[in-house]
C-alpha positions as CSV (number, residue, x, y, z in Angstrom):
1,X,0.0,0.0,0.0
2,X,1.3,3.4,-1.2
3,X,2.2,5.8,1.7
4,X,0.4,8.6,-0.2
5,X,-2.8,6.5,-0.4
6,X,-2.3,4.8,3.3
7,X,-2.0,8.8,4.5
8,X,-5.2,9.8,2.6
9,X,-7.1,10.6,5.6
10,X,-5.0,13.2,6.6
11,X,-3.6,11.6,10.1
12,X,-6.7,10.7,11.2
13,X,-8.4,7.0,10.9
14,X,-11.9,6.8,10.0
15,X,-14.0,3.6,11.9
16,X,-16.4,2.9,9.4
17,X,-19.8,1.6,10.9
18,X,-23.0,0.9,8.9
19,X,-21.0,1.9,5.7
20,X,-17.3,3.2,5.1
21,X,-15.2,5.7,3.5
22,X,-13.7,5.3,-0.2
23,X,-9.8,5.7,0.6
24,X,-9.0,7.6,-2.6
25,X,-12.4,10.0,-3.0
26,X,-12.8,10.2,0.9
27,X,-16.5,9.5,0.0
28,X,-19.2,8.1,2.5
29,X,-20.3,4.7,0.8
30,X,-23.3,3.7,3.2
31,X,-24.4,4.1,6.9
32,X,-24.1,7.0,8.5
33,X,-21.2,9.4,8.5
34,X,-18.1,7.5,10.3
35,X,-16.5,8.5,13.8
36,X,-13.2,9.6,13.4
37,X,-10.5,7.7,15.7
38,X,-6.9,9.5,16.1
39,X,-4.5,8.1,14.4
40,X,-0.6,7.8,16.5
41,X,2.5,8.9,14.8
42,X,3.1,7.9,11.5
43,X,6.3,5.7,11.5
44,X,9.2,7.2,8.7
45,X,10.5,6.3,5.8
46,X,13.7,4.9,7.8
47,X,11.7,2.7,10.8
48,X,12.0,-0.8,10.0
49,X,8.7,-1.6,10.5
50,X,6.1,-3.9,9.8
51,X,1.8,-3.8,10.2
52,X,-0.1,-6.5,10.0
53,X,-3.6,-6.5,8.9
54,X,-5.9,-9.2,10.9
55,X,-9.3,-9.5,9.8
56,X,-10.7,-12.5,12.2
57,X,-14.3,-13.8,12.2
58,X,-15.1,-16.1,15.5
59,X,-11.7,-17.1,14.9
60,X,-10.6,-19.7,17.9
61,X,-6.9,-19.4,16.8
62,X,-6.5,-15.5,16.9
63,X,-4.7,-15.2,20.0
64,X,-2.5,-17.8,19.2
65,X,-1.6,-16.0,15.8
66,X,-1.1,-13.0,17.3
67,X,1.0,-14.4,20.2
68,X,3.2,-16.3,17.6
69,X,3.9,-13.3,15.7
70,X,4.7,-11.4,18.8
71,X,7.2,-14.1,20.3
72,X,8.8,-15.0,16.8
73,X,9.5,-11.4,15.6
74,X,13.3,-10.8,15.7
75,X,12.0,-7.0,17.0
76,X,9.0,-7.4,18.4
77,X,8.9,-3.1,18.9
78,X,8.5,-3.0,15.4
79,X,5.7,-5.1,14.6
80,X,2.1,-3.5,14.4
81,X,-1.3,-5.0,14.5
82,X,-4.2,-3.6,13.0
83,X,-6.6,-6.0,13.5
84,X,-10.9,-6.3,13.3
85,X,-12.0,-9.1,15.5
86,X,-15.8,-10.2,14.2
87,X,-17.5,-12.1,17.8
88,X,-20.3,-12.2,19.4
89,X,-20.5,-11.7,23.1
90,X,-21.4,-15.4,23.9
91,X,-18.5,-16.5,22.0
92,X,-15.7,-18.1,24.4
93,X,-12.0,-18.1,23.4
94,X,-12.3,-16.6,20.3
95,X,-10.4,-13.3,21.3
96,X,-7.6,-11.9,19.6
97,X,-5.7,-10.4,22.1
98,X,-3.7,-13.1,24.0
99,X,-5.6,-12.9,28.2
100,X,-1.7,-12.6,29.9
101,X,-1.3,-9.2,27.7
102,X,-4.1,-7.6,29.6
103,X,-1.9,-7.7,32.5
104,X,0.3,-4.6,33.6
105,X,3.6,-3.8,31.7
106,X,6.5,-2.7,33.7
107,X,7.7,1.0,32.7
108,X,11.0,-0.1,30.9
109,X,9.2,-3.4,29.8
110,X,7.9,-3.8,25.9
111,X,3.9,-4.7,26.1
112,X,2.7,-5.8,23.2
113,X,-0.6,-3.9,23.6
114,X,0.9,-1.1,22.7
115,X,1.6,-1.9,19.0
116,X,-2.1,-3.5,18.9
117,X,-4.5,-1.7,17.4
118,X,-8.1,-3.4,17.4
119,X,-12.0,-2.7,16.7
120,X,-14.4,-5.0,17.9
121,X,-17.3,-5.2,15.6
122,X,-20.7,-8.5,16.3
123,X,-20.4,-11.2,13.9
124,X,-24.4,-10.4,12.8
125,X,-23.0,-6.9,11.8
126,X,-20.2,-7.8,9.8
127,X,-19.8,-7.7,6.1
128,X,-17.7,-9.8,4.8
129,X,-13.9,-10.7,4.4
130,X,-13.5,-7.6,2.3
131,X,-15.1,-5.3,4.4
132,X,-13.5,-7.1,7.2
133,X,-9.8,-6.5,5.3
134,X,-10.5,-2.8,4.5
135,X,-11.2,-1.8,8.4
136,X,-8.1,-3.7,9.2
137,X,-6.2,-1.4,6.5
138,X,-7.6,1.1,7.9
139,X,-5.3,1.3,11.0
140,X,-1.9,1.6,9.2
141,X,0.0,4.3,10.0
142,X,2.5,4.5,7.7
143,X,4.5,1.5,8.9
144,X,7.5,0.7,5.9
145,X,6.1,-3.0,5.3
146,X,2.2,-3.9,5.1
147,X,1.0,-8.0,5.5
148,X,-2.3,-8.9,5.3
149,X,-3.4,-12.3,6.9
């Protein structure tokens, strides 16, 4: 994804709801009009980073995938989630963030929650794989490398 085009909301990431927001006219396409969520600092041209899209739908092995990634990342400071997790509130296990990262991070310690970024959207609501990928999208913030899983 271009940085010109992953920028095109001018800092600031737009949360679609009923509908979303065409990246390149900037155009409502259905729903109401989206609530904007601020977006952190943009990562330069020079960070060696990485964001990774997770679209998940009642997904049981989430957490695990996002544990992985964390513990097998040569840097784990440099890796980025951006991911739209698609439950409903009966569902058990099915979360993507990992239960021992809700627990307090010492001050000089690196906590994984911080380079997560996630919506939570019910499964009835959802629209799709697509839609699903394009909120993910949505949270990158101009990281050098994009994956999409």
């Amino acid at each position: 994804l271009p940085p010109d085009r992953a920028r095109a909301f001018g800092g600031v990431v737009h949360a679609p709801s009923a509908g979303h927001v065409d990246p390149v006219s900037k155009q409502q396409i259905g729903g109401e009009q989206p609530a904007a969520v601020a977006a952190g600092p943009v990562a330069t041209a020079d960070d060696d980073t990485i964001f990774t899209s997770v679209a998940s739908f009642r997904d049981v092995e989430c957490s695990g995938t996002v544990r992985d990634m964390f513990a097998k990342a040569k840097n784990p400071k440099r890796l980025y989630l951006g991911i739209i997790e698609q439950n409903e509130p009966e569902d058990k296990n099915m979360e993507c963030i990992p239960k021992d990262y809700a627990t307090e991070c010492g001050a000089d310690a690196f906590c994984p929650l911080d380079n997560i970024r996630i919506r939570r959207v019910r499964a009835a609501s959802a629209k799709g794989p697509t839609f699903g990928r394009f909120v993910a999208m949505l949270m990158y913030r101009g990281e050098k490398y994009f994956m999409m899983i």
